[in-house]
C-alpha positions in Angstrom: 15.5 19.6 -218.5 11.9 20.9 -218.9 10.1 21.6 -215.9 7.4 19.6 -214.9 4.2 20.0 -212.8 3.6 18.2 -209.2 0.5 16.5 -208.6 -1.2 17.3 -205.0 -2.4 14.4 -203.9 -5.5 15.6 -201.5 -7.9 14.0 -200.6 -7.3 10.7 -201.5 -5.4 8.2 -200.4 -3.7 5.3 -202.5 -3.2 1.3 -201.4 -1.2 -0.3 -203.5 -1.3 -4.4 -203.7 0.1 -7.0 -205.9 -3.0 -6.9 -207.7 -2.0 -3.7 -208.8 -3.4 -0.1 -207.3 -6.3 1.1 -206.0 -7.4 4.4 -205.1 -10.3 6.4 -203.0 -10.5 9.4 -205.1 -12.4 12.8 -203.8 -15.2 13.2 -205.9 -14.8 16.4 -208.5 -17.2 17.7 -211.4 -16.7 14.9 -213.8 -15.6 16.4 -217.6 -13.6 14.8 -220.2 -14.6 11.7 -222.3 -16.0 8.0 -221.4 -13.7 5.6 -221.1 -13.5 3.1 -223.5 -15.1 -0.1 -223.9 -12.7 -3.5 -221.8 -10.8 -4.7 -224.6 -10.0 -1.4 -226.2 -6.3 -1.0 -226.7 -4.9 2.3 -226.8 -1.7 3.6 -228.6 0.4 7.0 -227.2 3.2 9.2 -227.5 5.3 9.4 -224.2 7.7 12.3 -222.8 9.9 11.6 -220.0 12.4 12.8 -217.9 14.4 10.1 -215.9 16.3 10.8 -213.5 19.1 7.8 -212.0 21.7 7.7 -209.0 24.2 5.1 -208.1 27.4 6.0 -206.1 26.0 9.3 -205.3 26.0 10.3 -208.9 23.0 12.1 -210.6 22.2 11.4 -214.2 18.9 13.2 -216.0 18.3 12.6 -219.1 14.9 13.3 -221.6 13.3 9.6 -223.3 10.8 9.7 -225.9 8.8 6.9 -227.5 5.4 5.2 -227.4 3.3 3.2 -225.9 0.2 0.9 -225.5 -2.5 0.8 -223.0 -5.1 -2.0 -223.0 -8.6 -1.4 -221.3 -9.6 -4.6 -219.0 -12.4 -5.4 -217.0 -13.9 -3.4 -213.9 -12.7 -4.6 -210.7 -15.2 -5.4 -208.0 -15.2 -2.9 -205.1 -16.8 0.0 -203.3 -15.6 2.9 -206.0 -15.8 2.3 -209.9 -12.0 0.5 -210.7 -11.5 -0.7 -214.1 -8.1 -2.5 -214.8 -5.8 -0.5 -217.3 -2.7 -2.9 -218.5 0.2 -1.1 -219.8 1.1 -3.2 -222.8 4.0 -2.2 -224.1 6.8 1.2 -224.1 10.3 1.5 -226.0 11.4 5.1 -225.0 14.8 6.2 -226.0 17.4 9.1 -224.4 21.0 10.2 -224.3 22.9 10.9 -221.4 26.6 12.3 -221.8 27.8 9.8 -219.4 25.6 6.7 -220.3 24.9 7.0 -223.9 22.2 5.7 -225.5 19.3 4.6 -223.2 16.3 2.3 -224.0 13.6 2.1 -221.7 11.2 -0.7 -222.2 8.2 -2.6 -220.8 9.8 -5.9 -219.5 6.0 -7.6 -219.4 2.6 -6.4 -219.8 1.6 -5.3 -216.1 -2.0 -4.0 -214.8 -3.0 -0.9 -213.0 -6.4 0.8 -212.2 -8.3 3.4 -213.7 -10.8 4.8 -210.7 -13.5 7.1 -211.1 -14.9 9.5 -208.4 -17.9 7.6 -208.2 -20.7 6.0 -210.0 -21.7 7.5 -213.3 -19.1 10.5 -212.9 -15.6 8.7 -214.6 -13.8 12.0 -214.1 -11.6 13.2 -213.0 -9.9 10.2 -212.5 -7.1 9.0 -210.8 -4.9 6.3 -212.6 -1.9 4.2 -212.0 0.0 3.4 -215.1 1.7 0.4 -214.1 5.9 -0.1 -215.0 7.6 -3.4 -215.5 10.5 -2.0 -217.2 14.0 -2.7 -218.5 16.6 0.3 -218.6 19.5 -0.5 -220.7 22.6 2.1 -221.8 25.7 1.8 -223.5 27.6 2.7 -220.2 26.6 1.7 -216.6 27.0 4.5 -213.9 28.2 1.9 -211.9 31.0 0.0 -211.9 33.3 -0.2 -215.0 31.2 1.8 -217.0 30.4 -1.4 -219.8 27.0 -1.7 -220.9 24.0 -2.8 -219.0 20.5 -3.5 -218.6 19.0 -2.7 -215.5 15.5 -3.8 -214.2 13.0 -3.2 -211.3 12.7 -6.3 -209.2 8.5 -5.9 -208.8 6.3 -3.6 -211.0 5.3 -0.1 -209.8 3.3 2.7 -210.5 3.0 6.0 -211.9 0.2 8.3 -210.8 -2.3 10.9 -212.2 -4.2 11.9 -209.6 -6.6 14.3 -211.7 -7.0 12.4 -215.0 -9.6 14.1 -217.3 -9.8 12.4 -220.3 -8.7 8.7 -221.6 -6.8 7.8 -223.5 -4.8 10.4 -221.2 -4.2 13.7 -223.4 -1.0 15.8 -222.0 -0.9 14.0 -218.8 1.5 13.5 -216.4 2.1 10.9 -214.7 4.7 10.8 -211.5 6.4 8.0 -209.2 5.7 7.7 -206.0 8.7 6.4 -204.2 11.6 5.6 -206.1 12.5 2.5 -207.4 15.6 0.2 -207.2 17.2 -1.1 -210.4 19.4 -4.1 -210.3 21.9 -5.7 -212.8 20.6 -8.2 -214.8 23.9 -9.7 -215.6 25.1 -9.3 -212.2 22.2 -8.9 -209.8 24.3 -9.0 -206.4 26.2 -6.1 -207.9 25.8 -2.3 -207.0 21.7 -1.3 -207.8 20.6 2.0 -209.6 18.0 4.2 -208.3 15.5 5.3 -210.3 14.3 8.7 -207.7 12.2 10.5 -210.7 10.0 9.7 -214.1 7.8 12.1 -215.0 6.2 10.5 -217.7 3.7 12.5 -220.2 1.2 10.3 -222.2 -1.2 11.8 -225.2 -2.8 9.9 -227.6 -0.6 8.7 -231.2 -1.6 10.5 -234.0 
């Protein structure tokens, strides 16, 4: 397990809605590139670490993959908010225990790029939003048969300090961690997702 770093989040403070998530950033020296034009779609490499309980039982486990972003329209409001839809992710791991894991955008779902202010787009803070399915060759819960897990509502992951898009080495964390139910048997026992630092740079 590599380590990661922590984002401070300080001076800001973060509302997060159906709509998807807005922020009131502190405004730092901007730096980094513009961001591109609405419609702009933008492929990455990702490098996670996941990290799942059920029953009390820990399992952390690397996933690596891609992705694609898509650049939408700016969002009316008192700071500079353009939407940022995360498109798609297939990320893949191995955990002793569970196997093979595949990690993968269920549906597109939107998030928010916000700058500090007008004419300044960095840094940034961004919410990469997750609708995600989690499947593996054995369940930690239960019988230990193959499952696909999936979070009931989108959420997001945070960069709170964003200075350059597309992203380039950063890392984005989870807030508050994140149920996971059964697909096949939804009233059964739940997973919890407690940690996914996810690292985004641009494909080559």
């Amino acid at each position: 397990m590599r380590m990661r770093p922590v984002l401070a989040v300080t001076g800001s403070v973060f509302l997060f809605s159906a709509n998807g998530f807005s922020a009131h950033a502190a405004a730092e020296p901007a730096g980094g590139k513009s961001l591109p034009a609405s419609g702009t779609a933008v492929a990455l490499t990702e490098d996670g670490d996941m990290v799942l309980e059920c029953d009390g039982v820990v399992h952390r486990f690397e996933v690596l993959g891609t992705g694609q972003l898509h650049v939408g329209d700016r969002v009316a409001g008192v700071q500079p908010t353009v939407a940022v839809e995360t498109d798609a992710e297939q990320l893949t791991g191995y955990d002793a225990d569970l196997g093979t894991v595949t990690v993968s955008e269920k549906t597109p779902a939107v998030g928010d790029f916000v700058a500090p202010a007008a004419g300044r787009e960095f840094p940034a803070a961004e919410s990469l939003a997750q609708d995600l399915t989690v499947s593996m060759q054995h369940s930690p819960c239960g019988d230990g048969q193959p499952a696909t897990f999936t979070n009931k509502t989108a959420f997001p992951l945070l960069n709170t300090n964003l200075t350059s898009f597309p992203p380039r080495n950063a890392v984005y964390l989870m807030t508050d961690p994140v149920e996971l139910t059964d697909i096949a048997n939804p009233s059964g026992p739940s997973v919890t997702l407690t940690e996914f630092p996810l690292t985004l740079t641009p494909a080559s």
